[in-house]
C-alpha positions, 0 to 999 in steps of 0.5 A: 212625791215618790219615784213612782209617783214621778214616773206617772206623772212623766208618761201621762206628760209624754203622751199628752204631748205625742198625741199625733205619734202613731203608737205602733211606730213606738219602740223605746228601750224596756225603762222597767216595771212600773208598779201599776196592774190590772185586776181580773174585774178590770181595775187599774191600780198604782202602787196598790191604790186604786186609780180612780181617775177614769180619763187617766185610765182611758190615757193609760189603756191607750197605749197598753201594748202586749208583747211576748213576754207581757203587758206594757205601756209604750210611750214615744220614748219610755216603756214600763211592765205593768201587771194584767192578772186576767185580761185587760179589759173586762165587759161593762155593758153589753147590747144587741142592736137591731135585733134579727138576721141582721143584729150587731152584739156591741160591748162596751168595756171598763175603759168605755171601748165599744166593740162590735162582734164582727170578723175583726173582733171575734168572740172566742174562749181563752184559757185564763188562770185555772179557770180553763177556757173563758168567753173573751172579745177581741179587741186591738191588737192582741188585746183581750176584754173578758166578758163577765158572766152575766153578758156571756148568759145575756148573749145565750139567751138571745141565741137561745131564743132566736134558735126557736126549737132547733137542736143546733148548738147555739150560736149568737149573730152579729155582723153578719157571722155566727159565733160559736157559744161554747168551746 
């Protein structure tokens, strides 16, 4: 078994134990990078291998933390570097519920968050790569979800439809608020 392979082991160890900590209390000493990173369609991986086991990447994705110098894992008692190319999270499904005055847009993530756009979670644009400014949802604590192109254009239809004849630039109701669908 390799250093690496240990390491894992000793964080996923760690949080089963502290599942009664509060995270945001958690303020351990920089352990080092940990040789894990998150793709730009949201893949976890480890030592360059895909991690397959998706109750170890929930675990995982529970106590990602961004700081400002980058993406963590925070336990109790360690916190490793990890590497994030785009975002975080990336949208898996996206449904609007109730459809109307009164409609919620709920996204579910790769890691099986479910966030409704609301003031807490707003739709926004980020400037990720050299891509310039992409449709990201705000999900915990300075965690973004990028919204993949099919469920951005799924929320512009809705709006589109919704507008009628109007002029107006679009925009996309849930919760009560109006989201803007363009920079």
């Amino acid at each position: 078994m390799t250093h690496q392979t240990d390491k894992l082991k000793v964080i996923a160890n760690t949080l089963s134990a502290a599942t009664s900590s509060k995270k945001a209390g958690w303020n351990p000493p920089l352990s080092g990078p940990l040789n894990m990173h998150i793709d730009r369609n949201g893949n976890w991986f480890y030592q360059g291998e895909p991690m397959l086991r998706e109750a170890l990447i929930q675990l995982f994705s529970g106590i990602l933390r961004l700081e400002q110098d980058g993406y963590y894992l925070v336990t109790p008692v360690e916190k490793y570097s990890i590497t994030v190319e785009a975002q975080p999270f990336v949208s898996r499904r996206l449904e609007i519920r109730a459809p109307g005055p009164h409609q919620q847009v709920v996204v579910i993530t790769n890691v099986g968050d479910e966030v409704v756009l609301d003031a807490a979670h707003p739709l926004c644009f980020l400037p990720i790569g050299n891509d310039g400014p992409l449709p990201c949802v705000h999900v915990r604590d300075g965690l973004y979800m990028l919204l993949q192109r099919s469920h951005f254009y799924q929320m512009v239809e809705a709006a589109l439809e919704q507008a009628g004849e109007s002029d107006a630039l679009p925009g996309i109701l849930s919760s009560g608020m109006l989201f803007a669908l363009h920079v």
